[in-house]
C-alpha positions in Angstrom: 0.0 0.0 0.0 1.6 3.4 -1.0 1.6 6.1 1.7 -1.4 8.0 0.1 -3.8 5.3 0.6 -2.3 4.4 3.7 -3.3 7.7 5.1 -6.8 7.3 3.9 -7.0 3.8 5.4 -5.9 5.3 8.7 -8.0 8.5 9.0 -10.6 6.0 9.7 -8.9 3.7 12.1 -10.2 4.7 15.3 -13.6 3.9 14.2 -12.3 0.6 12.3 -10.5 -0.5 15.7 -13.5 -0.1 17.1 -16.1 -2.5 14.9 -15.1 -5.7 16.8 -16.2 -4.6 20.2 -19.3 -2.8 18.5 -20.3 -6.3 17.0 -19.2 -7.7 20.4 -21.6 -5.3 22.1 -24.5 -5.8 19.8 -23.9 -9.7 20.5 -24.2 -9.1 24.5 -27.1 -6.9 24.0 -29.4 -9.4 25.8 -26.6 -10.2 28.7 -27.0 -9.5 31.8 -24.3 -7.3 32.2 -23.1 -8.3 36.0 -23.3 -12.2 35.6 -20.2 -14.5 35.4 -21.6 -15.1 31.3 -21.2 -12.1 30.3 -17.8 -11.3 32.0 -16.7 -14.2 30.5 -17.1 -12.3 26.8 -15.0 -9.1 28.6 -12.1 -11.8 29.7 -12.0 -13.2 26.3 -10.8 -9.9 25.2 -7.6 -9.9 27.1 -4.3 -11.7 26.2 -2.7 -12.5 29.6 -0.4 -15.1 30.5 -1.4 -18.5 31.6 1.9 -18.8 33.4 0.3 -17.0 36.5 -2.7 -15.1 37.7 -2.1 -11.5 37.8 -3.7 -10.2 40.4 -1.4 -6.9 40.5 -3.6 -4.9 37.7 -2.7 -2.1 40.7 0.6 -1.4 39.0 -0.5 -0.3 35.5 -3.5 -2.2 33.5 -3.8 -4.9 30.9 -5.0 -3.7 27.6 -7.6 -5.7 26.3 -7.4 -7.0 22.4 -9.2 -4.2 20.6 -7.3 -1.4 22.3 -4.2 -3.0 21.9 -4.8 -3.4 17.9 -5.7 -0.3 17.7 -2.4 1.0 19.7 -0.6 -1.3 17.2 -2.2 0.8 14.3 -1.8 4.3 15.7 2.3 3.3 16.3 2.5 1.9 12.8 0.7 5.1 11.3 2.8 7.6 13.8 6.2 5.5 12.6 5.5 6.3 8.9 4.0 9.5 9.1 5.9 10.9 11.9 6.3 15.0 12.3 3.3 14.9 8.7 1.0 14.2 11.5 1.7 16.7 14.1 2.5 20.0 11.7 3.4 20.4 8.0 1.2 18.1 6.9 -2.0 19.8 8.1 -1.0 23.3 7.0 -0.2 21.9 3.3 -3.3 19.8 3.5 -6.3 20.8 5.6 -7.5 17.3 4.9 -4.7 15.6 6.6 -4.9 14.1 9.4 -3.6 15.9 12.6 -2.8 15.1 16.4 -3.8 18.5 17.9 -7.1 17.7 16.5 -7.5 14.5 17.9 -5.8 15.1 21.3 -8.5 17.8 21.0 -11.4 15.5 20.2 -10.2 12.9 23.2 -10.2 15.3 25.8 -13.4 16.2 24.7 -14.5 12.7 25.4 -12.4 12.7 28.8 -14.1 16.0 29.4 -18.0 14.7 29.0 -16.7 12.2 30.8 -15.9 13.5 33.8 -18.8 16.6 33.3 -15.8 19.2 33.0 -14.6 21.3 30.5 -12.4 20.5 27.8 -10.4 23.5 28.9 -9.8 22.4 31.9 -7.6 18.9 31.3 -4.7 18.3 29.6 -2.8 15.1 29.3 0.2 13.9 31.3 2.6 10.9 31.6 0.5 9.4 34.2 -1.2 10.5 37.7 2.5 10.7 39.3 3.3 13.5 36.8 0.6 15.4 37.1 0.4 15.6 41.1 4.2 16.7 41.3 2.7 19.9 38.8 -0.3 20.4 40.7 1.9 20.1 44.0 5.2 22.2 43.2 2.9 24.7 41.3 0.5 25.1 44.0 1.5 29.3 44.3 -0.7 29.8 47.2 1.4 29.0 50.0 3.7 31.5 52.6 6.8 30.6 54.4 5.4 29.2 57.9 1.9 28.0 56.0 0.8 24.7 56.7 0.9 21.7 54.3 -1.0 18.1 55.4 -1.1 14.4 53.9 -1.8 11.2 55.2 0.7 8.3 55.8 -1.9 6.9 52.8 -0.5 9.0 49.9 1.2 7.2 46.9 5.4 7.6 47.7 5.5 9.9 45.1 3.0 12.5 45.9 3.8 12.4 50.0 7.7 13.6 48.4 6.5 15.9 46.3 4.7 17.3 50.0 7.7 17.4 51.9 9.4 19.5 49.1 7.6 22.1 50.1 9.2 22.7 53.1 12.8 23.4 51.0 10.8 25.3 47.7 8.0 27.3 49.6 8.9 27.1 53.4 6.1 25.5 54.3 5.6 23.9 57.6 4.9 19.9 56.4 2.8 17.4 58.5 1.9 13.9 57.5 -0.9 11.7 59.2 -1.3 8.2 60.6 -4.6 7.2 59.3 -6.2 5.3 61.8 -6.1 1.7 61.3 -8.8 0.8 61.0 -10.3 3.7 59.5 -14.1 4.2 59.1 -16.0 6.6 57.4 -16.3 9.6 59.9 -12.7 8.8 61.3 -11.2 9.9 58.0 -13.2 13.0 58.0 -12.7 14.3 61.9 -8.4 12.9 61.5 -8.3 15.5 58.8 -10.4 18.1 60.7 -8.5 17.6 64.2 -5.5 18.2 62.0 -6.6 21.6 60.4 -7.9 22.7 64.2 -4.3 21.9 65.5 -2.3 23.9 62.9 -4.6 26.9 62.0 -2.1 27.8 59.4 -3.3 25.0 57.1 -3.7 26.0 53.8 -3.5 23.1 51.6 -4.2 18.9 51.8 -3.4 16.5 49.8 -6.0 13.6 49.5 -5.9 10.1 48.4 -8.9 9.1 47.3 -8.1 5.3 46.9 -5.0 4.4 49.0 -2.7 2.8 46.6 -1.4 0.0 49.2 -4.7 -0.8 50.9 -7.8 0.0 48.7 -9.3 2.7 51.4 -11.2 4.9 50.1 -11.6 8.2 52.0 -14.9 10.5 51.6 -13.2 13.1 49.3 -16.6 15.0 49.0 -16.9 15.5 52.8 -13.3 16.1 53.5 -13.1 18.9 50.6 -16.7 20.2 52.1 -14.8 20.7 55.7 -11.4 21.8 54.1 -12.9 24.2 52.4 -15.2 25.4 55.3 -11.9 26.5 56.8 -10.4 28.5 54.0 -8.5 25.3 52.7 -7.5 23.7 49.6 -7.2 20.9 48.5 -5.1 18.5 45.8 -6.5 14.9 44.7 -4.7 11.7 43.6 -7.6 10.1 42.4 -5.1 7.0 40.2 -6.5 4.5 41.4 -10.4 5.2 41.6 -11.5 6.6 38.2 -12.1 3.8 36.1 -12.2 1.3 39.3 -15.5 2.6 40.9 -18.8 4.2 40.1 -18.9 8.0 41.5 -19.7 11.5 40.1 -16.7 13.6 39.9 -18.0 16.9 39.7 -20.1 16.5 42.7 -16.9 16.0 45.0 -16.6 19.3 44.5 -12.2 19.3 43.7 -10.6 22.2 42.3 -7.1 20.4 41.5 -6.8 16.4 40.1 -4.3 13.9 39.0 -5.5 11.0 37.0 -4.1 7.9 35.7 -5.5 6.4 31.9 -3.4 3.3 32.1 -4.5 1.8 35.4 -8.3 1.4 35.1 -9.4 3.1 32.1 -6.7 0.4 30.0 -4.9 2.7 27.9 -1.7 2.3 27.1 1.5 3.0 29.5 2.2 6.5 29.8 -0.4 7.9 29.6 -2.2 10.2 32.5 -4.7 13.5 32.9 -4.3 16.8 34.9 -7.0 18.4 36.0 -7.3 22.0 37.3 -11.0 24.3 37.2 -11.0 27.0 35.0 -11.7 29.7 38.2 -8.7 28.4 39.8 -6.1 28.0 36.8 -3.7 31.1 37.9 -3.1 28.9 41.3 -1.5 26.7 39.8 2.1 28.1 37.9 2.7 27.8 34.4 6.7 26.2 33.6 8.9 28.7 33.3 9.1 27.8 29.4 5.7 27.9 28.7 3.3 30.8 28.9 3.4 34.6 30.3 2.6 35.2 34.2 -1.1 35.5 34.3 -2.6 33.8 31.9 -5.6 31.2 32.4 -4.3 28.4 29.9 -4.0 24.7 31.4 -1.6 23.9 28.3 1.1 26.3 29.8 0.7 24.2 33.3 3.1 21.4 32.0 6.5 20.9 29.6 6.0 17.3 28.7 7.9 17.4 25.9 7.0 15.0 23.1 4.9 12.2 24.2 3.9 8.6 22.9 1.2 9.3 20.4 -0.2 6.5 19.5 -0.8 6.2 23.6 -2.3 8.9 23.0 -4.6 8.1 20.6 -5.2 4.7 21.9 -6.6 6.4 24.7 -10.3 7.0 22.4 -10.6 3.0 21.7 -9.4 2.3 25.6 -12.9 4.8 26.8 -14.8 3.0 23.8 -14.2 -0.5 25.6 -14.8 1.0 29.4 -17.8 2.5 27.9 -19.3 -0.1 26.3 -19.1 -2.4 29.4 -20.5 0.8 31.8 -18.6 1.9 34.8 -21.4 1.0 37.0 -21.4 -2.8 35.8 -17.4 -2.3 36.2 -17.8 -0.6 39.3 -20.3 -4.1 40.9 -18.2 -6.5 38.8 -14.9 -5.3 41.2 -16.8 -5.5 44.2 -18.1 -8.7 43.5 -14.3 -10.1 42.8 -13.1 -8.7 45.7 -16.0 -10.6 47.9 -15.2 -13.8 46.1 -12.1 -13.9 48.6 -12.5 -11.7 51.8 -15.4 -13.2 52.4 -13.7 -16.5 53.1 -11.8 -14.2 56.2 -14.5 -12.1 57.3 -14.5 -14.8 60.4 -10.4 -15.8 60.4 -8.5 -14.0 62.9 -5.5 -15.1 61.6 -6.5 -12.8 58.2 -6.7 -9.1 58.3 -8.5 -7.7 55.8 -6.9 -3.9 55.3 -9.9 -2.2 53.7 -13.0 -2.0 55.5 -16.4 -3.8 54.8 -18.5 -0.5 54.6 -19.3 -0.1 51.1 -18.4 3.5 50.8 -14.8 2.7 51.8 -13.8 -0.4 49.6 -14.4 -1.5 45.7 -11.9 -3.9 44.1 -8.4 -3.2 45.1 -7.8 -4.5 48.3 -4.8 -5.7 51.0 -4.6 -8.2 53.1 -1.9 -9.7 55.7 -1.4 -13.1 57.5 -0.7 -12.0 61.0 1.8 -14.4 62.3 3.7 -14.0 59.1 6.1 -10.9 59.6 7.6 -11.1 55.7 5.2 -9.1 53.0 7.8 -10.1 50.4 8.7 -13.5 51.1 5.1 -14.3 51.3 4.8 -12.2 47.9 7.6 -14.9 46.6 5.7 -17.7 47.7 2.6 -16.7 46.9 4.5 -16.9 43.2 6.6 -19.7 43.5 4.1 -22.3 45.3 0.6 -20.5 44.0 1.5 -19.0 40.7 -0.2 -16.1 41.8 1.3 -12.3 41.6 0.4 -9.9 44.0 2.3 -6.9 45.6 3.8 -6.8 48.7 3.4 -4.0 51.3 5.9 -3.8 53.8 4.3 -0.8 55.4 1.4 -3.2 56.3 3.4 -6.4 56.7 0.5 -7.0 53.9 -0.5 -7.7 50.2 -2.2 -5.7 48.1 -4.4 -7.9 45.3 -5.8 -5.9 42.5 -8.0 -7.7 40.4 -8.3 -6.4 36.2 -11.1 -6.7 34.2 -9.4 -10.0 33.0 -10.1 -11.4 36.4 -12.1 -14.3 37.2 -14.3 -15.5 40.1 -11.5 -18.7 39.9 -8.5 -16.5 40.0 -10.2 -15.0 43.2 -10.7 -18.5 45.1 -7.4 -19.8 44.3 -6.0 -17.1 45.8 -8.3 -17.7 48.8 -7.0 -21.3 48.9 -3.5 -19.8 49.1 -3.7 -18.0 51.9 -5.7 -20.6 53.7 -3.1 -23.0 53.0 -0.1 -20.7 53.7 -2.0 -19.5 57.3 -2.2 -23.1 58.3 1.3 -24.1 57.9 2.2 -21.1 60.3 -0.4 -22.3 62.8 
């Protein structure tokens, strides 16, 4: 195929990507969408190893077949076409395909997405990379001001925190989330906090802890915070795409994202958010942009990223879509009670997350209480189950995070496991 017709193949290759898990959908029309039948179709999708069950979809996620064709296309069309795509070839040709006009069109799908406007994202590297520019950009603090996180925050983010005691002078103070936590116990720790150093002006929030799968009530903390003249910033990598919630209703001004954990796009691939009213809080790079101005663009110098991740990221929200992030959302819930429910009872299993609803969806920790190594048991849990997890040393626990390529199965065998593994220690 010469380069001219392999253009006009391409233009339409999003779409084309696409047809398989549109016929798929139309053939799952009559499914019920939460039974183990229809999950089955979803599973069929993925390509995983059979050499072990992954239960560590936590670290980045598995794409499924269609998304990961279509990322194949998009590389081989960015490979031939290279800079043709992102300038000259536009301007010569205003029928040429372009990538500022497609990054354009995804975040418009990101943006109805979320209920936010397009203005106000712009894509990152990944969740990491877009909290360290919502953190070190943060302009709003004073020498002696008042920073807080909790011992929950992703390593990353909690440095990015204590930086600002040596960039902006600010007095830093991290939290020991209770443990256990409950619902009103994450609210009135943060609270008690803001009462005990009046000089608080900004929070970071974890909105699904990376190592345990707590979720914290980000509404009614940002609610209180805000009550008291304070802002905050919120790593929210781990619960878009995982659980069922409405994001503008949490009422957040500032937002990191991940789009290859739970959304299934490829690696490298992230989203910044920041609300229009409050863009000139956070500070353009020095490179980009004059003082002042209201433009999320200027609020990051990626430098040139993986396109075809990129564009990948439109047939990744096409799959997520089709399933529904409510059937998602019970289909997680329902993995994760395949196996805790087996130690609800078992005091030799703690179960890191609690059982209320509001605190809990798919990604979860555990830890065998008389065994004091989270990474040997990690190993063995390998080695002797042929099941990957992550260990937590914080915890002396392991985190399991199920993908949408998990099955009921994979979540009783790794019951077994640590039924088997608690009774050689007894």
């Amino acid at each position: 195929m010469d380069r001219r017709k392999f253009l006009k193949s391409t233009a339409v290759l999003a779409g084309a990507s696409m047809a398989t898990s549109a016929i798929s959908a139309k053939a799952q029309a009559m499914m019920d969408k939460d039974s183990d039948a229809y999950w089955q179709t979803i599973i069929d999708q993925y390509k995983v190893t059979g050499e072990f069950i992954n239960l560590n979809a936590g670290h980045w996620g598995i794409m499924s077949e269609p998304v990961r064709k279509a990322f194949a296309e998009h590389t081989e069309f960015i490979n031939m076409y290279s800079s043709h795509y992102v300038g000259h070839g536009r301007s010569a040709d205003p029928t040429a395909r372009n990538y500022n006009v497609e990054r354009l069109e995804i975040i418009d799908m990101l943006a109805k997405k979320l209920g936010v406007r397009s203005d106000e994202l712009i894509f990152t590297r990944g969740a990491t990379e877009s909290m360290q520019l919502l953190i070190s950009g943060y302009n709003k603090i004073n020498k002696g001001d008042t920073v807080l996180y909790a011992d929950a925050a992703y390593y990353s983010m909690a440095a990015e925190m204590r930086h600002l005691e040596h960039f902006r002078g600010a007095n830093v103070v991290q939290l020991t989330m209770p443990d256990p936590v409950d619902f009103q116990g994450s609210i009135d720790l943060f609270e008690q906090a803001i009462k005990s150093n009046p000089n608080t002006k900004l929070i970071l929030l974890t909105h699904m802890a990376n190592r345990t799968g707590v979720i914290i009530p980000v509404k009614e903390i940002t609610a209180m915070a805000r009550g008291y003249g304070v802002d905050v910033i919120v790593d929210m990598a781990h619960s878009w795409g995982q659980m069922d919630y409405d994001f503008v209703d949490q009422g957040v001004d500032f937002v990191g994202f991940n789009l290859h954990k739970w959304i299934g796009a490829p690696l490298g691939t992230g989203l910044m958010y920041i609300k229009k009213r409050r863009m000139l809080d956070i500070d353009p790079k020095s490179s980009k942009g004059a003082p002042g101005n209201d433009d999320i663009n200027t609020r990051t110098q990626t430098g040139t990223m993986n396109l075809a991740a990129v564009m990948a990221v439109r047939d990744a929200l096409h799959f997520v879509d089709d399933i529904g992030i409510k059937h998602i959302d019970k289909r997680f819930r329902a993995l994760r009670h395949e196996w805790t429910k087996e130690f609800i009872d078992d005091d030799r299993v703690d179960i890191l997350s609690p059982e209320d609803p509001r605190m809990h969806c798919g990604l979860t920790s555990f830890r065998i209480n008389a065994h004091k190594d989270p990474r040997a048991l990690g190993r063995q849990l390998l080695n002797d189950y042929k099941i990957n997890t992550a260990p937590i040393p914080e915890y002396n626990g392991i985190r399991v995070a199920p993908g949408l390529y998990s099955s009921k199965a994979d979540m009783r065998a790794l019951a077994v496991a640590i039924k088997d593994i608690a009774s050689k220690i007894a």
